[in-house]
LOVO-66393 format. One line per 5 residues: their letters; for each residue x, y, z of N, C-alpha, C. Coordinates in Angstrom, 2 decimals, decimal comma. Example, Ala and Ser with C-alpha at 12.3 -4.5 7.8 and 13.67 -1.06 7.14 Angstrom:
BEGIN
AS) 13,19/-5,69/7,80/12,30/-4,50/7,80/13,20/-3,30/7,80 | 12,85/-2,25/7,08/13,67/-1,06/7,14/12,90/0,03/7,87;
//
This chain:
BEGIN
XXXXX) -18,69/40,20/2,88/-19,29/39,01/3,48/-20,69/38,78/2,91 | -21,19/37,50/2,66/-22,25/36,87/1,86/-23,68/37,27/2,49 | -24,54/37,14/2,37/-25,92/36,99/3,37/-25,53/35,57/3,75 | -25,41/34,91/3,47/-25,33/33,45/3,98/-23,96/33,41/4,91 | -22,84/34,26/5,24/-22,31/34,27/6,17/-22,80/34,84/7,07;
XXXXX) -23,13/36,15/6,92/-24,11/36,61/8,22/-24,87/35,94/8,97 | -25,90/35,17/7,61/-26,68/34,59/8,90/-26,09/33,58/9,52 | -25,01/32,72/9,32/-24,47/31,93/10,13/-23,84/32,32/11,16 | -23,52/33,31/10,72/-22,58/34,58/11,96/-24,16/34,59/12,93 | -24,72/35,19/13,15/-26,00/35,41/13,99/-26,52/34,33/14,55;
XXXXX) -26,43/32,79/13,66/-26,62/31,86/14,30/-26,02/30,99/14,88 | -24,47/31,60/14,96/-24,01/30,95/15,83/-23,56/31,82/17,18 | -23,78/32,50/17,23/-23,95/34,22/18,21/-25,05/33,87/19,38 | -26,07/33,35/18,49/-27,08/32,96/19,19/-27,23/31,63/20,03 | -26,42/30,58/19,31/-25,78/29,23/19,40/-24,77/29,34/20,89;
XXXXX) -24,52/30,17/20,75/-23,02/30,23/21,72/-23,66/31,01/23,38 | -24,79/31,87/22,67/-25,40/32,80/24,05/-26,15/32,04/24,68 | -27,20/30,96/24,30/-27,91/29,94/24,84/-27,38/28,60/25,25 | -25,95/28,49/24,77/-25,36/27,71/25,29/-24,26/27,99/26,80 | -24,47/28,90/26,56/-23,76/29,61/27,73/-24,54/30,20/29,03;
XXXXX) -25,90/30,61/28,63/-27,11/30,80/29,27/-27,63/29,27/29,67 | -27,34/28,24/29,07/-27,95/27,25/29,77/-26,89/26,25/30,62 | -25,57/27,15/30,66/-24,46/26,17/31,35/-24,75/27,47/33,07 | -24,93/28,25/32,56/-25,11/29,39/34,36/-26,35/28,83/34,39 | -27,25/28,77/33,87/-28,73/27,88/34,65/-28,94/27,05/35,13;
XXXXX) -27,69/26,38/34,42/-27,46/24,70/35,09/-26,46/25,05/36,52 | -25,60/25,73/36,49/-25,10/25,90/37,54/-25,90/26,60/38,91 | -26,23/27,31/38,33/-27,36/28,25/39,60/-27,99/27,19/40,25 | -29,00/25,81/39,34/-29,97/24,94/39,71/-29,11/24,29/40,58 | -27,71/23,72/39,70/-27,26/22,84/40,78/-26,75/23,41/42,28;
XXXXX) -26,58/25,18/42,48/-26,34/25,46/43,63/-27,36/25,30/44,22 | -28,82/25,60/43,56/-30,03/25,89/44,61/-30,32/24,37/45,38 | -29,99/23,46/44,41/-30,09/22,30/44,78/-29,14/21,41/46,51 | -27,84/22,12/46,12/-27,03/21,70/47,62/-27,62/22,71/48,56 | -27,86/24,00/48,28/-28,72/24,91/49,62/-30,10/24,19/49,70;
XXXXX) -30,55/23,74/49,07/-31,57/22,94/49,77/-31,08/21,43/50,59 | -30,11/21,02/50,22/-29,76/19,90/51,05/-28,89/20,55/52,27 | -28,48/21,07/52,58/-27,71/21,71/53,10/-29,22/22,57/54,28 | -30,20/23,36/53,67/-30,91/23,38/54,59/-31,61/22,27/55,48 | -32,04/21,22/54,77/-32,88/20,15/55,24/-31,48/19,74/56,07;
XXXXX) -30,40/19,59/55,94/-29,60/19,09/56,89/-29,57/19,64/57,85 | -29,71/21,08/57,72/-29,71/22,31/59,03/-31,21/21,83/60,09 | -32,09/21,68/59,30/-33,78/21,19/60,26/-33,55/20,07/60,68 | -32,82/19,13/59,84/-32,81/17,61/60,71/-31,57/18,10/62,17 | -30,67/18,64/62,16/-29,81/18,90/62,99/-30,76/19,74/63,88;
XXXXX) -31,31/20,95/63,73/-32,09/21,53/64,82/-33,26/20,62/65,22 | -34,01/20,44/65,05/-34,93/19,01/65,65/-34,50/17,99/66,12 | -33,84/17,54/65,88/-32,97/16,51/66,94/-32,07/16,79/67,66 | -32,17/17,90/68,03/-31,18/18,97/69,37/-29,91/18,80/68,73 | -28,78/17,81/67,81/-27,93/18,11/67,50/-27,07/18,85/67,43;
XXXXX) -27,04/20,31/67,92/-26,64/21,29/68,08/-26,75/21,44/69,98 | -27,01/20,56/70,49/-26,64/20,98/71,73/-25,31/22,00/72,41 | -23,98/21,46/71,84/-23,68/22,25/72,44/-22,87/23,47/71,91 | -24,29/23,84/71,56/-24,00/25,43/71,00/-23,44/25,76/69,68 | -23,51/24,57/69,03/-23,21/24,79/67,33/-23,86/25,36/66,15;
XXXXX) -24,95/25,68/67,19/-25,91/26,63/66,07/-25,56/27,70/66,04 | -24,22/28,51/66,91/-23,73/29,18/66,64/-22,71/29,17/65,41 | -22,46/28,39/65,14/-21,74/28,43/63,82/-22,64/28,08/62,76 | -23,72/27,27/63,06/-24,91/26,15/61,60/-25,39/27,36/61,04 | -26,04/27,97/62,53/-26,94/29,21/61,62/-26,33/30,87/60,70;
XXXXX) -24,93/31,24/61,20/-24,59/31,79/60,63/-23,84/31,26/59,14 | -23,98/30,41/59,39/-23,26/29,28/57,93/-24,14/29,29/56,81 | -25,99/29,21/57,44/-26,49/29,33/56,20/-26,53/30,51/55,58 | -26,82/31,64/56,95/-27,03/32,76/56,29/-25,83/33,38/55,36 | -24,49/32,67/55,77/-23,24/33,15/54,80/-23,75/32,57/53,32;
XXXXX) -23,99/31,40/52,99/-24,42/30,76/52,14/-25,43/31,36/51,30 | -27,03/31,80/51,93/-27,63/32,11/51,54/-26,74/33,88/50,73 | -26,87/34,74/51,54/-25,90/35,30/51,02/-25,15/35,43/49,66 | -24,01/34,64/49,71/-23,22/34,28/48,96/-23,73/33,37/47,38 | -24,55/33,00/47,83/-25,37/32,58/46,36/-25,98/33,62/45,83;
XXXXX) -27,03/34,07/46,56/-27,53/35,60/46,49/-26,87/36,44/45,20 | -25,83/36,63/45,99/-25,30/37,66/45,60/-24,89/37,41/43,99 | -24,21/36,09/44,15/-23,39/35,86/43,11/-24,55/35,32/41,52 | -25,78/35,42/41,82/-26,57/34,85/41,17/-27,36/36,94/40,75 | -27,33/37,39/41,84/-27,90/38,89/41,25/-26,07/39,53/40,42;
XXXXX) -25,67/39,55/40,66/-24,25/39,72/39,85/-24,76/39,50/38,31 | -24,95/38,48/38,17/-24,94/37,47/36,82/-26,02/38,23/36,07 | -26,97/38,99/36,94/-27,83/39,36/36,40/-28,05/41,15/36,07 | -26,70/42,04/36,38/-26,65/42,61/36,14/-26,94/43,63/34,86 | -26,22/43,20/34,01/-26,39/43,34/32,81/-27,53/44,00/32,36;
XXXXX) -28,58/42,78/33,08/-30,00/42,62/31,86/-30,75/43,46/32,89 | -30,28/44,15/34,31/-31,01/45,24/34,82/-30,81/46,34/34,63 | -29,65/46,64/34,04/-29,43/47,89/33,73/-29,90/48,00/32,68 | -30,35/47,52/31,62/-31,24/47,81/30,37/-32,97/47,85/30,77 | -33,16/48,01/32,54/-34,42/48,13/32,32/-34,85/49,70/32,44;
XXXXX) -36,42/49,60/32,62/-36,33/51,35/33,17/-36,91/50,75/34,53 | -36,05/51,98/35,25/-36,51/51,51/36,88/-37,37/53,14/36,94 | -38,04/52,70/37,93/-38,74/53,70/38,91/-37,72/54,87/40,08 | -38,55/55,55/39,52/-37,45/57,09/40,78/-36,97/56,69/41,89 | -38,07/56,16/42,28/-37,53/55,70/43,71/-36,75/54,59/44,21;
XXXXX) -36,21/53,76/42,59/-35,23/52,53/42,92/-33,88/53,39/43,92 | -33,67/52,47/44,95/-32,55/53,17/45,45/-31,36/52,61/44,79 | -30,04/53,13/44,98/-28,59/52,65/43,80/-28,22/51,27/44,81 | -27,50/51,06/43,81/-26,88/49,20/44,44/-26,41/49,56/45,19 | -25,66/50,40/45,56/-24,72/49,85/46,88/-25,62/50,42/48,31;
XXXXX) -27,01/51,04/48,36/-27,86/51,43/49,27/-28,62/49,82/49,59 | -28,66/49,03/48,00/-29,59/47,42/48,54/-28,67/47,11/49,20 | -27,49/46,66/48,98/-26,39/45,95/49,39/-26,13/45,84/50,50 | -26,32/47,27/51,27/-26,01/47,68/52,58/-27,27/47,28/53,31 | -28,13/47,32/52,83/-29,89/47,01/53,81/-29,93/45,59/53,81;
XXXXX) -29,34/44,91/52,86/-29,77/43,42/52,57/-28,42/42,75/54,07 | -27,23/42,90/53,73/-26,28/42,83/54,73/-27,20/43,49/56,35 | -27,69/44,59/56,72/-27,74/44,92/57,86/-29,49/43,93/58,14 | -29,98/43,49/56,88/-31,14/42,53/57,46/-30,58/41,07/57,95 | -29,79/40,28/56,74/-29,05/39,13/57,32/-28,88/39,03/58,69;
XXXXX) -28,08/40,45/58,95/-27,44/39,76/60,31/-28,56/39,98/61,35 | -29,57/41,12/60,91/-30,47/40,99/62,31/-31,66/39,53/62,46 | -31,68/39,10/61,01/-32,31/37,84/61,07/-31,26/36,67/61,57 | -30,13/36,25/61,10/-29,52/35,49/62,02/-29,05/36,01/63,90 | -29,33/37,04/63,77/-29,48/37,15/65,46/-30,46/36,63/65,92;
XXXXX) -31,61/37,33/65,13/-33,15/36,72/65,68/-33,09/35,31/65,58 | -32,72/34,42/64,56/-32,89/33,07/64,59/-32,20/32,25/65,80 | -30,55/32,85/65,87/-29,90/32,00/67,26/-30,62/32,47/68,55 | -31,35/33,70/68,45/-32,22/34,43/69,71/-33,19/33,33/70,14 | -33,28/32,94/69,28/-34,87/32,04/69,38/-34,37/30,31/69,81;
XXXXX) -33,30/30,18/69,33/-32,69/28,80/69,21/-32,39/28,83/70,76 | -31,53/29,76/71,32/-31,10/30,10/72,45/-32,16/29,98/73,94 | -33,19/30,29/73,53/-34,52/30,58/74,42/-35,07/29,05/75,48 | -34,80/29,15/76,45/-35,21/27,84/77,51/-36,48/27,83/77,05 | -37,36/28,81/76,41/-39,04/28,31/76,90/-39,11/27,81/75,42;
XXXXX) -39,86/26,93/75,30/-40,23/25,58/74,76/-42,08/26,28/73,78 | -41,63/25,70/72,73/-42,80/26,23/72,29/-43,72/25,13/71,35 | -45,04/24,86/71,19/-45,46/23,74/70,53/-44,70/24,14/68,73 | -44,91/25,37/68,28/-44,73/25,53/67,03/-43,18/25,71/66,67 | -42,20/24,88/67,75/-40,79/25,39/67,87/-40,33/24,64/66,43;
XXXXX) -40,50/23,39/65,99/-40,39/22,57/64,86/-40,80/23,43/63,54 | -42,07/24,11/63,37/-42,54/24,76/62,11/-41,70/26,41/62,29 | -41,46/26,77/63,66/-40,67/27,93/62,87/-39,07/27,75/62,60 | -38,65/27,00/63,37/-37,35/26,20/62,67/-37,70/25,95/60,74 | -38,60/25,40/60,66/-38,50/25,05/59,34/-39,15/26,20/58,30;
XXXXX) -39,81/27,75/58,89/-40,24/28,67/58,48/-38,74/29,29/58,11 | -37,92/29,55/58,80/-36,80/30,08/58,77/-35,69/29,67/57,69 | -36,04/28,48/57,86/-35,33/27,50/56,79/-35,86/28,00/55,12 | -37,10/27,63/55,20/-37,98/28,63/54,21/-37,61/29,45/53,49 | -37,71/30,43/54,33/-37,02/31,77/54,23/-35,42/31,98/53,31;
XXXXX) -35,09/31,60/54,25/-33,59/31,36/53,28/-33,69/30,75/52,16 | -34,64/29,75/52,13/-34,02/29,10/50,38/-35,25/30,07/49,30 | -36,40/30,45/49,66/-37,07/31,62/49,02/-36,24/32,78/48,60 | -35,46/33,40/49,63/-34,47/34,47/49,56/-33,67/34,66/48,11 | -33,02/33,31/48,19/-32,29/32,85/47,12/-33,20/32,43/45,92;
XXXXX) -33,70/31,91/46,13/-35,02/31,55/44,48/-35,77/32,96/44,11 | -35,51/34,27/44,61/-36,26/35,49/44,14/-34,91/36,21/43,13 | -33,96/35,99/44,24/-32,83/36,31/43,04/-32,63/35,58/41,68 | -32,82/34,15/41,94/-32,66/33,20/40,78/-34,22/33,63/39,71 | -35,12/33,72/40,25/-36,55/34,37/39,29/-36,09/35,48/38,47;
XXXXX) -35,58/36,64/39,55/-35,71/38,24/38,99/-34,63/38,23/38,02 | -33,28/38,10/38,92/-31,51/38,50/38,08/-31,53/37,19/37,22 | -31,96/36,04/37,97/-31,29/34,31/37,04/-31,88/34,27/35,65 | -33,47/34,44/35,65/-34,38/33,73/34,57/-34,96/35,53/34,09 | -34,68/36,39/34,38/-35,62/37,95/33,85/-36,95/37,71/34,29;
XXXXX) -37,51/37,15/35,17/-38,77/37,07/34,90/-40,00/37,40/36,35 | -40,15/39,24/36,01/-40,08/39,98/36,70/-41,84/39,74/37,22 | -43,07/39,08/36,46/-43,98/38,87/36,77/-43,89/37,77/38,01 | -43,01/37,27/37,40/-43,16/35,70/38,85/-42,24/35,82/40,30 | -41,10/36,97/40,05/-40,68/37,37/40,90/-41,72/38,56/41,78;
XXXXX) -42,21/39,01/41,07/-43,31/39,93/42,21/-44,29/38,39/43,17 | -44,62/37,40/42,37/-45,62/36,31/43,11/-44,31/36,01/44,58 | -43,01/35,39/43,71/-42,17/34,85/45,00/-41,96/35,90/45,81 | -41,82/37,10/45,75/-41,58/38,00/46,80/-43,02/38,04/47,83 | -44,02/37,70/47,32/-45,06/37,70/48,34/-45,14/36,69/48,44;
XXXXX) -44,84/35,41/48,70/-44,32/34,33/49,42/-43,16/34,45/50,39 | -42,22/34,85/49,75/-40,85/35,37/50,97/-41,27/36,28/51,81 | -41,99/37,13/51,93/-42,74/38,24/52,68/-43,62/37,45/53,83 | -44,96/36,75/53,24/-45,48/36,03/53,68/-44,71/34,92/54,75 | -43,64/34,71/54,44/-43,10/33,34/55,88/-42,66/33,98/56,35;
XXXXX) -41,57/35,76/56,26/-41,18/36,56/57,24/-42,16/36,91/58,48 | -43,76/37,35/57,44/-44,23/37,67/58,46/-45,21/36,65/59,25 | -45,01/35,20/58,88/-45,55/34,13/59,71/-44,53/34,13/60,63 | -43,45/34,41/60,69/-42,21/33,89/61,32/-42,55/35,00/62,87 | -42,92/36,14/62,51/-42,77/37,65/63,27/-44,34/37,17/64,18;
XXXXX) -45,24/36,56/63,75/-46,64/36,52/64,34/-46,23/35,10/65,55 | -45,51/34,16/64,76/-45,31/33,07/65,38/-44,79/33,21/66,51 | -43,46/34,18/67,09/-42,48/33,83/67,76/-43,19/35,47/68,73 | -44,31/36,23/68,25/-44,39/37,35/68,83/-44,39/37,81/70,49 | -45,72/36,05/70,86/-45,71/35,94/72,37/-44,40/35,71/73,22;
XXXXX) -44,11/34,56/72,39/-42,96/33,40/73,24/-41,05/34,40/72,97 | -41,14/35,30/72,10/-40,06/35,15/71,60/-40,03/36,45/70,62 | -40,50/37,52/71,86/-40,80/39,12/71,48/-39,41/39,41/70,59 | -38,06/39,33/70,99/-36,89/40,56/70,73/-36,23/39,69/68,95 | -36,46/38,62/69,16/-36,46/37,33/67,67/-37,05/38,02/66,60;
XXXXX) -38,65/38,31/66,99/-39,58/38,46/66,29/-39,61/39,93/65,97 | -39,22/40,79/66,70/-38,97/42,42/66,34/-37,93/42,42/65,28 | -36,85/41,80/65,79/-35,57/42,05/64,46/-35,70/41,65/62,98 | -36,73/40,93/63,07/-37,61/40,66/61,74/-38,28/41,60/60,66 | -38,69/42,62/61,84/-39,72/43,89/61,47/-38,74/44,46/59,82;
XXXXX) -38,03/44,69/60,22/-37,10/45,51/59,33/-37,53/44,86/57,64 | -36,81/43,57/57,85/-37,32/42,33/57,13/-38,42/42,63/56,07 | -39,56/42,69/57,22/-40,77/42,26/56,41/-41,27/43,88/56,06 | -40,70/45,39/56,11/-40,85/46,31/55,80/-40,23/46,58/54,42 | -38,88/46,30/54,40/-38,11/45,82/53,09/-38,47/44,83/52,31;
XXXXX) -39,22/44,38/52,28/-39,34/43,18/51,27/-40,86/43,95/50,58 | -41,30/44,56/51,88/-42,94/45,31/51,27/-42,69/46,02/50,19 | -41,83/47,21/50,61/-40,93/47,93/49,64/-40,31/47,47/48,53 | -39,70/46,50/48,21/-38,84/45,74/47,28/-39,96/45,36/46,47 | -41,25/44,57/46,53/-42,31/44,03/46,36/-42,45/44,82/45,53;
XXXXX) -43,18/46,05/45,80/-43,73/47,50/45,18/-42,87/48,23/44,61 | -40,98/47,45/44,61/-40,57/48,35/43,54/-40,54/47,18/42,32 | -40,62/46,11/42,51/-40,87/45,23/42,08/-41,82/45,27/40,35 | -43,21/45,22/41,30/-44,44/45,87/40,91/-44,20/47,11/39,84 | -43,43/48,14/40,26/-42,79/49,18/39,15/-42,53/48,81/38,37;
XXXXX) -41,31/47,96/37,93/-40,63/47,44/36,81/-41,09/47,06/36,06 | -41,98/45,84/36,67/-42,44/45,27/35,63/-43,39/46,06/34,93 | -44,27/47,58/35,26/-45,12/47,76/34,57/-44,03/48,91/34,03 | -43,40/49,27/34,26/-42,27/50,27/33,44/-41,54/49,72/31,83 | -41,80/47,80/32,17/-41,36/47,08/30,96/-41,87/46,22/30,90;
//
């Protein structure tokens, strides 16, 4: 084979990986895009009581399936390009995140219908509805930063943003809406952690 086949060989190798890298980018965007409509539909439905009778038992576990389920399927994609990094000792193995990330979901969608559920009436009931909301679509845009795009400097910034509305969420609801705001704790301890293993990586690479 020629030098001049090679390099066409390589450039179309390269042709084919960025074209394929920019058809999952496009797809990821266009999911992040319906979870954001899909949330704003969830805040217009909780603010206008829409959920009266008792459908936020299904709304709110719907996003968190969602959130979830993008999640996941967006750190999947990104496999690959983590196992070529060097992690830190103390990364714990996938199926230890897997299991913490699952046992946080559900204590945050408890806490959220906990709070939805609650007769007492709160002035900031509108902003932590929409903190929560937050939350979830941040959740999903740290996976799309770290696993989607490699880009482990800006994923340490979004994780202290996702951290940050957990623990506005935990200060907010602390008086009015103690047992909400505890199931959070976990939350905003794991994400500290995640943060700082975070922080590792990137200076490991």
């Amino acid at each position: 084979m020629s030098k001049h086949q090679i390099t066409n060989s390589k450039f179309q190798t390269i042709s084919n990986d960025l074209n394929t890298n920019s058809k999952t980018f496009g797809a990821w965007c266009l999911s992040l895009l319906v979870l954001v409509c899909f949330l704003v539909l969830g805040y217009w439905c909780l603010i206008n009581n829409f959920m009266k009778h008792k459908l936020y038992l299904i709304i709110i576990p719907l996003i968190t399936i969602a959130v979830s389920v993008l999640g996941s399927a967006i750190t999947s994609g990104g496999m690959v390009w983590y196992k070529t990094l060097n992690l830190p000792s103390i990364a714990p193995p996938g199926g230890v995140i897997g299991a913490v990330w699952t046992a946080i979901f559900f204590l945050a969608t408890i806490s959220a219908i906990l709070f939805w559920s609650q007769k007492n009436k709160d002035n900031n009931r509108n902003l932590i509805i929409a903190l929560f909301l937050i939350n979830a679509f941040l959740n999903v845009l740290w996976s799309m930063v770290f696993f989607g795009l490699s880009l482990i400097g800006w994923a340490i910034i979004e994780m202290i943003l996702l951290n940050a509305s957990t623990i506005a969420l935990v200060i907010l609801m602390w008086r009015k809406f103690l047992v909400s705001a505890v199931l959070l704790l976990p939350y905003v301890f794991w994400v500290s952690f995640a943060t700082y293993l975070t922080i590792s990586i990137w200076q490991l690479n």
